[in-house]
C-alpha positions in Angstrom: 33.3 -60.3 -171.3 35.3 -57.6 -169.6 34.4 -54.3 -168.8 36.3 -51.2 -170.1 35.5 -49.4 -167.5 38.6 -50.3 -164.6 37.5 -51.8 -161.5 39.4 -49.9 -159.4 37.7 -46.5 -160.6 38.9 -43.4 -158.7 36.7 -40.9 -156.6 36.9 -37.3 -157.0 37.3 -36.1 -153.7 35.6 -33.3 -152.5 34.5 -31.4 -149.6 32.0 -33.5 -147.4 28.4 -31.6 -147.4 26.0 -31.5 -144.8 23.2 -33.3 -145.7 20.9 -30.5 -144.9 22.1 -28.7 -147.5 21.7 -30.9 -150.2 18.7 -30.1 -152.3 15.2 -31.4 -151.2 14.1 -34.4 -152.6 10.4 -32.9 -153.6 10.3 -29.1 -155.2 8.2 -27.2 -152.7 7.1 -23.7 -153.0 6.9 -21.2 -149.8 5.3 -18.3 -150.0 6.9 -15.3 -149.1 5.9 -13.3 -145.6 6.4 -9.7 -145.5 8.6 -8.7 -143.1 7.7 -8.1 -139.9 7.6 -4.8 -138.1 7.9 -4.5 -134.2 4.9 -2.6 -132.3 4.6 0.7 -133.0 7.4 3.1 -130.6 10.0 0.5 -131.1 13.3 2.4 -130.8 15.5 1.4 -134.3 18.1 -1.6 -134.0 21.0 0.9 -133.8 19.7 2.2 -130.6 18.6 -1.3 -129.0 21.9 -2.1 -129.9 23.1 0.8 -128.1 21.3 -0.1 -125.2 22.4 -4.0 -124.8 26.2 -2.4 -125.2 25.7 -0.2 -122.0 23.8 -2.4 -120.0 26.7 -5.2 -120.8 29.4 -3.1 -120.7 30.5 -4.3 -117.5 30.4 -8.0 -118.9 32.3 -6.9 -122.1 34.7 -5.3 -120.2 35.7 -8.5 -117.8 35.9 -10.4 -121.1 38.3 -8.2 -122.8 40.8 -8.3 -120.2 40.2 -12.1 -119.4 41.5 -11.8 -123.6 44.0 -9.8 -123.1 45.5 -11.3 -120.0 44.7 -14.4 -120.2 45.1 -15.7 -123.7 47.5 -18.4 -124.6 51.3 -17.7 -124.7 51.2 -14.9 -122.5 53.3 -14.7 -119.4 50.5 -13.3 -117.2 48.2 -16.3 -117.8 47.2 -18.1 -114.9 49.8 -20.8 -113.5 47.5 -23.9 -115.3 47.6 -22.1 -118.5 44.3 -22.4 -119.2 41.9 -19.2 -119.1 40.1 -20.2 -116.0 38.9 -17.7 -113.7 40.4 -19.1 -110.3 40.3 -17.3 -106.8 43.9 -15.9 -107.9 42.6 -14.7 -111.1 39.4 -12.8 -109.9 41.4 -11.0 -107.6 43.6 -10.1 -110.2 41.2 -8.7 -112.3 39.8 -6.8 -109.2 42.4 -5.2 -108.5 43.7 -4.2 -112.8 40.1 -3.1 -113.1 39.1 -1.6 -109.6 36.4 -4.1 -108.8 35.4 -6.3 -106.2 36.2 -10.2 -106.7 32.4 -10.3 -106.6 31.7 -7.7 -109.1 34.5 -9.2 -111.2 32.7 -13.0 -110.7 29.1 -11.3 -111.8 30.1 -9.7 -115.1 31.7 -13.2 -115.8 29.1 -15.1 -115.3 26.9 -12.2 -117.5 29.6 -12.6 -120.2 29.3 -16.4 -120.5 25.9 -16.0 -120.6 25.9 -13.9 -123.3 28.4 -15.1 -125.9 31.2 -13.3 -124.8 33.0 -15.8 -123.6 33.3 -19.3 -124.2 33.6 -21.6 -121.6 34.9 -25.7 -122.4 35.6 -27.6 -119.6 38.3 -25.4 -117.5 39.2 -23.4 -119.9 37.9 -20.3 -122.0 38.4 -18.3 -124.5 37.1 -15.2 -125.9 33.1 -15.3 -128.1 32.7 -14.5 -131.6 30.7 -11.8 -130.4 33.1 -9.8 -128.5 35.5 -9.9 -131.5 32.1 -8.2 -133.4 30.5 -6.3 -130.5 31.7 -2.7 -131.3 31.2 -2.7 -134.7 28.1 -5.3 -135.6 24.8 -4.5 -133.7 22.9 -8.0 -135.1 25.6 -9.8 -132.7 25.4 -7.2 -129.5 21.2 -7.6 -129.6 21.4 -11.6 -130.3 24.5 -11.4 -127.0 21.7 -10.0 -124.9 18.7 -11.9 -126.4 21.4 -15.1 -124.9 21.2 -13.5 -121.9 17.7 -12.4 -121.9 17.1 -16.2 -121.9 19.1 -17.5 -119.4 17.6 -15.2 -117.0 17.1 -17.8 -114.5 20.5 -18.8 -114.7 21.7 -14.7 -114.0 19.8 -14.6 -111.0 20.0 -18.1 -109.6 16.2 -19.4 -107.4 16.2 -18.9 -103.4 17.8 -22.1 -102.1 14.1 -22.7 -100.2 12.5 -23.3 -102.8 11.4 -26.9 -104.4 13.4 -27.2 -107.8 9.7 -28.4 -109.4 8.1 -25.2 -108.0 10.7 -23.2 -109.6 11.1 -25.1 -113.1 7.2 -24.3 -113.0 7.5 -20.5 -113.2 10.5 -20.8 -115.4 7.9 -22.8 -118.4 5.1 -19.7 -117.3 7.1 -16.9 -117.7 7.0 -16.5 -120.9 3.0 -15.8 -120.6 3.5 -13.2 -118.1 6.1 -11.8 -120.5 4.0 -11.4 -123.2 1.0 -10.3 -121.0 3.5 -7.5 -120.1 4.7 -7.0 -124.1 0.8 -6.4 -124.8 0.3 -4.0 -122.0 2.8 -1.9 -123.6 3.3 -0.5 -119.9 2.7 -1.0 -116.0 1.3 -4.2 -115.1 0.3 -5.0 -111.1 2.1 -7.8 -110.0 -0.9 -8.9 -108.2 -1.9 -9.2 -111.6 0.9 -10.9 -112.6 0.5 -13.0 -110.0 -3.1 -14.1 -110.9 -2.0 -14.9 -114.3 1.0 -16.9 -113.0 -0.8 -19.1 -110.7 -3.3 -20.0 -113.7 -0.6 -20.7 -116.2 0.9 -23.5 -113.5 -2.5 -24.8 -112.9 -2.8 -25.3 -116.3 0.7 -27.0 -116.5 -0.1 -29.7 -113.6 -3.1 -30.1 -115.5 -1.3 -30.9 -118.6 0.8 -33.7 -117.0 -1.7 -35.0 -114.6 -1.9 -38.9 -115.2 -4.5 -41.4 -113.7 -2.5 -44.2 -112.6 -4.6 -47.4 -113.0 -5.5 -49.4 -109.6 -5.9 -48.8 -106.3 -4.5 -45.8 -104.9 -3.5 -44.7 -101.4 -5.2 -42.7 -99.2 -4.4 -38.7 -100.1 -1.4 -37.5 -97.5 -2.5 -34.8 -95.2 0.5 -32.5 -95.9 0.2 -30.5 -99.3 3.0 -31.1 -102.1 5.5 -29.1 -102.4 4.3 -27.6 -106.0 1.3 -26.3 -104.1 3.6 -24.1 -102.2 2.6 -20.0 -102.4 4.1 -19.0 -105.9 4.2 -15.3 -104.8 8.0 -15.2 -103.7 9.0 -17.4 -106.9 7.6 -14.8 -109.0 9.0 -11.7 -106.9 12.4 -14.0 -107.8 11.6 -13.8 -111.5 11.0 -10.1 -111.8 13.7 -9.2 -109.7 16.2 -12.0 -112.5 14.4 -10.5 -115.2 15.0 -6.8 -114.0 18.5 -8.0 -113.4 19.4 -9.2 -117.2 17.8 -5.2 -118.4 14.5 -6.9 -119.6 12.1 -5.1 -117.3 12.0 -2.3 -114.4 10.2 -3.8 -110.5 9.3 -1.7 -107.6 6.5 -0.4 -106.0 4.0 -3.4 -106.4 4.4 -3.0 -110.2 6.9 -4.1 -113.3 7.3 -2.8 -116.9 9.7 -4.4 -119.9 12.3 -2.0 -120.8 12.5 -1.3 -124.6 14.8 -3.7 -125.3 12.7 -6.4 -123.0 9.6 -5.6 -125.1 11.8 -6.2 -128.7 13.2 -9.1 -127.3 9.5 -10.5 -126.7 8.6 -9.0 -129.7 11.1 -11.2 -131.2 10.0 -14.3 -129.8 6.7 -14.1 -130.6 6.8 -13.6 -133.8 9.0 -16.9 -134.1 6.4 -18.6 -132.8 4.0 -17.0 -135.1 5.9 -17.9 -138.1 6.2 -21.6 -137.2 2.9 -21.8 -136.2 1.9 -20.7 -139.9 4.0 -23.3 -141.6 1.8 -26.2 -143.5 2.8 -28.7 -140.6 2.3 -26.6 -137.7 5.9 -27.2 -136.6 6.3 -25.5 -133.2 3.4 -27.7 -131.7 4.7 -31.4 -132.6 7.2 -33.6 -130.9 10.9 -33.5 -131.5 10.5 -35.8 -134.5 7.7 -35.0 -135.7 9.3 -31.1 -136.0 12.5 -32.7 -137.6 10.1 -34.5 -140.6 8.4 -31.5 -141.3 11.5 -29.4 -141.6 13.5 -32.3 -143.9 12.0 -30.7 -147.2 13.1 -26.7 -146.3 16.0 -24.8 -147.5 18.9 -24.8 -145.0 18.1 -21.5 -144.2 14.2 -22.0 -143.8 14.7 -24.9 -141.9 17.0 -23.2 -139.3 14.0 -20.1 -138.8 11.6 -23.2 -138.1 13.9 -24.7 -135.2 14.5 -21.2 -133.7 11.0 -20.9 -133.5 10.1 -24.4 -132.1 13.0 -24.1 -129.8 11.3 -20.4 -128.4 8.2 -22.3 -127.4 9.8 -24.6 -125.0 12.7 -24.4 -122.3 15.7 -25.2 -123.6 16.8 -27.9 -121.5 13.8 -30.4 -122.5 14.3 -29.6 -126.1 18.2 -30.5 -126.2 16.8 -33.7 -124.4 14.0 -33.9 -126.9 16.3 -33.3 -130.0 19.0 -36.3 -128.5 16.0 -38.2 -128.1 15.0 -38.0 -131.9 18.6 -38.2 -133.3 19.0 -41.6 -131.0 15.9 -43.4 -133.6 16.6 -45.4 -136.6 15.8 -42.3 -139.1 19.1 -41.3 -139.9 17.9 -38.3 -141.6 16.0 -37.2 -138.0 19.6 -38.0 -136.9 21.2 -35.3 -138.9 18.6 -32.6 -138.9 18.5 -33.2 -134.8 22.2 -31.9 -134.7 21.4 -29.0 -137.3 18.8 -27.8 -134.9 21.6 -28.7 -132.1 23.6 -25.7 -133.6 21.1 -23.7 -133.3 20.9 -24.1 -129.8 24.4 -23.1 -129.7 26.1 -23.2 -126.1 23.5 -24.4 -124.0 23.6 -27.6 -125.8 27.5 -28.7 -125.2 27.1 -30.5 -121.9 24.2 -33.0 -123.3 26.4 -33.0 -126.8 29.2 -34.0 -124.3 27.2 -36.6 -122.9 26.6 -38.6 -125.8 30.2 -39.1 -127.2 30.1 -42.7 -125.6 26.9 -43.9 -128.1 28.4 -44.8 -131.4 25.4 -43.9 -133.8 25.6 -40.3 -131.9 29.8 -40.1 -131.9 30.6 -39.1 -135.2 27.4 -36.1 -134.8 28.4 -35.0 -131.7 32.4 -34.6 -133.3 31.6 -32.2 -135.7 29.1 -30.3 -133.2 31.8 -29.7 -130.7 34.6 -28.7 -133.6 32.0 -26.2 -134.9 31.2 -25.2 -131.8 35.1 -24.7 -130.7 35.2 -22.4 -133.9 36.3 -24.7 -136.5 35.3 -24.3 -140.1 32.5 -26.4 -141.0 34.7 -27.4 -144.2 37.7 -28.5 -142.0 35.7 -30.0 -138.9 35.6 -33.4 -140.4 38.9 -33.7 -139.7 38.1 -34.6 -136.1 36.6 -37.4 -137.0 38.7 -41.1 -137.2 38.9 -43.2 -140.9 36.5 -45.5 -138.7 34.0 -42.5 -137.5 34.6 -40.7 -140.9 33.3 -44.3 -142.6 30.2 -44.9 -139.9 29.0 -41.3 -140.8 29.2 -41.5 -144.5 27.3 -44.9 -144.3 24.3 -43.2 -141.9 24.2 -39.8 -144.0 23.9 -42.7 -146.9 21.1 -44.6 -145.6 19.4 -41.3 -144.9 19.7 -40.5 -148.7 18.8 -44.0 -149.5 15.5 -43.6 -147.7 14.6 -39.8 -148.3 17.0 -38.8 -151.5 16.8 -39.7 -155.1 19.5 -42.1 -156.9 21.3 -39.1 -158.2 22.1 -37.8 -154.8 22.2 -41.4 -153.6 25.9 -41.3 -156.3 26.9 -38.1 -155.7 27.0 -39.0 -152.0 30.0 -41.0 -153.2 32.1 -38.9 -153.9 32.2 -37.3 -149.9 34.3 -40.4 -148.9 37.3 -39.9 -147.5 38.5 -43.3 -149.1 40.6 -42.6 -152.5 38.5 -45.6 -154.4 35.8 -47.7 -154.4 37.1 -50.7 -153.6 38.7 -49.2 -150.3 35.4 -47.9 -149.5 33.9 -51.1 -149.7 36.6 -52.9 -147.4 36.1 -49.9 -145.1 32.4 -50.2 -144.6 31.8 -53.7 -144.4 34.3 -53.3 -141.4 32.6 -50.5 -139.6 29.4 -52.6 -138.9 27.0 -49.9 -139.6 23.9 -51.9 -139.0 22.3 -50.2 -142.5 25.2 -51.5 -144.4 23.8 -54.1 -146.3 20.8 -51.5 -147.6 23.2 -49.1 -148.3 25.0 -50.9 -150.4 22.2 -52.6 -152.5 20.8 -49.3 -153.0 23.9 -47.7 -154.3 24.0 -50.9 -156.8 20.7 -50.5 -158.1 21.4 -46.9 -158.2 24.8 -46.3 -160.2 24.8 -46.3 -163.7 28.7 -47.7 -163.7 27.5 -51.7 -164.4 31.6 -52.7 -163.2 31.3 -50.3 -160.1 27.5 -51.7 -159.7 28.2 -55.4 -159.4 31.4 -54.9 -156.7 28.9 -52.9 -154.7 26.1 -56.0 -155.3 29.0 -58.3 -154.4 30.0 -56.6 -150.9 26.1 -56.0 -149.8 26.1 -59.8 -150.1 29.3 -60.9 -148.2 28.0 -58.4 -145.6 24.8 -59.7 -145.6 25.7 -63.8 -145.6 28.9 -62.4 -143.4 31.6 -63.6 -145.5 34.9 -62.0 -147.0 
């Protein structure tokens, strides 16, 4: 009996979809929080907003003429032809701007660090967020909310001190910052201090471990974590104070408007998250990634901000890879969703896993995004092979999380014109899901033609033949 539906039935090709965007698999209702308001004597957006644009004006400025003299195709760019600042270049923009190479090297660094410019490798080019700053004040307060946290980075640690010492104050910061957000004014930095040393005890607390057997005799000389943590903190004031978040002198420190919204801002991140049914911002990487897999794209984006706000950004990049590296592909996609939240700070460990094939085809479409392609064109980067591998993951993702329907329409994001190329083309990838894939897309499709092929390539995948 033959079908009369062809075997070689065509696929309507459309734009690949994210799978984060494709509808939940459960219905799920969240209940609308009013909006929050920032403490009482607040000044209004438009002002804050004036206030990050003069205290980065220098920054801004550097960036626009790196643009305007620097920018591909011009004869002025620098003899590599890349936007790089060199020793040559910083002079030069000393002496068109009436700066010192030093100043000019400062108000770099401040513009990379917040969004004005882009940095990839050795070259740069200019943010989205220069292009926006004189006319949108959502992207001047989010360029110096960047900024705000990479303070550390702005105002690099005394070269004395041990780097475990100083990644300690960095993680108890942000509890002196909010001690200072609630004083709504002065604080004593003796107080400060106080609270600072109890926040690291309680850290080494947190990660003390009891190793099992005899141990050595206790060395006479103290650890260098146990060093005085007054001059790290007189470091962190002085970096914060340097970024605009707070004011420091005379044995005291207050947060500047815009430092006190800026903590406002986080906190209430934090707040949110911590309302959500799973308690999102206090679980583990995976864990977090789970209980976001049923939001809205947009509800699920507030939920990484405000897991990502609780911890330094460095060990949740790590923490992310670390999740997107299991055998939940869905975990694997969501990990790079929240990845784009992180934005710039993430590209070096993106970088770093462009040599692990189950991460290659994620990390692609990061880095196009993040080099300011469209979302609908980035898959373009991507090889036929890497294009396939990705379309089999995001598959077994839907085969384990979606529903059947989904489970079809997810063929019609292949880049292959029809079925029977597809089929060729995964069983040659070696996606190690392959064979579940396809046995689920069987059982799935209501085409009974287009159902056995499927059946019959899970099976020659499976017993490995042709």
């Amino acid at each position: 009996m033959t079908s009369r539906i062809p075997r070689d039935s065509r696929l309507r090709l459309v734009r690949p979809r994210p799978l984060a965007a494709a509808p939940p698999v459960m219905n799920q209702r969240r209940s609308r929080r009013p909006a929050p308001r920032p403490p009482e004597g607040t000044p209004a957006p438009a002002e804050l907003a004036r206030m990050a644009r003069s205290g980065l004006a220098d920054a801004a400025r550097v960036a626009r003429w790196a643009d305007a003299a620097l920018g591909p195709g011009r004869d002025s760019a620098t003899d590599d032809g890349k936007a790089t600042l060199s020793d040559a270049t910083a002079e030069r923009a000393a002496r068109e701007l009436g700066l010192t190479p030093a100043q000019v090297r400062a108000d770099w660094d401040t513009a990379r660090l917040a969004g004005l410019v882009e940095v990839h490798g050795d070259s740069a080019r200019p943010g989205w967020r220069l292009r926006a700053w004189d006319r949108d004040d959502s992207a001047v307060l989010r360029g110096w909310v960047a900024l705000f946290d990479a303070w550390s980075l702005a105002h690099p640690e005394p070269a004395e001190h041990e780097p475990a010492a100083v990644a300690e104050v960095v993680s108890a910061m942000p509890q002196a910052l909010s001690f200072l957000q609630l004083s709504a004014g002065p604080v004593p930095v003796e107080q400060l201090l106080d609270l600072l040393e109890q926040r690291v005890t309680e850290l080494r607390t947190a990660r003390c471990e009891i190793p099992y057997g005899p141990q050595p005799e206790p060395s006479a000389e103290p650890e260098p974590t146990d060093a005085p943590l007054a001059p790290l903190l007189d470091w962190a004031l002085r970096a914060l104070a340097s970024v605009g978040a707070l004011t420091y002198g005379d044995g005291q420190a207050t947060l500047t408007p815009l430092g006190s919204w800026a903590v406002w801002v986080k906190l209430e991140q934090i707040c949110v998250a911590a309302q959500s049914p799973a308690g999102n911002i206090e679980q583990a990487a995976d864990d977090m990634l789970r209980g976001c897999a049923q939001l809205r794209p947009n509800a699920a984006r507030a939920e990484y901000r405000a897991w990502l706000a609780a911890r330094p950004v460095g060990s949740a990049v790590t923490e992310l890879l670390g999740a997107a590296r299991g055998e939940d592909a869905l975990l694997r996609g969501l990990a790079f969703e929240a990845l784009r939240v992180v934005g710039a700070p993430a590209e070096p460990d993106v970088r770093g896993v462009l040599d692990e094939p189950t991460l290659r085809p994620y990390a692609l479409l990061w880095l196009a995004e993040h080099d300011g392609a469209d979302p609908e064109d980035a898959h373009e980067v991507l090889t036929r092979e890497e294009a396939t591998w990705l379309w089999v993951d995001t598959a077994a993702a839907v085969a384990d999380h979606g529903e059947a329907p989904l489970l079809v329409r997810h063929l019609e994001s292949a880049v292959q014109p029809t079925v029977p190329r597809l089929l060729d083309e995964v069983r040659a990838v070696g996606h190690p899901r392959t064979v579940q894939v396809l046995v689920a897309l069987a059982a799935a499709h209501p085409d009974p033609a287009l159902a056995k092929a499927v059946r019959r390539a899970a099976f020659q995948v499976h017993t490995g033949g042709s």
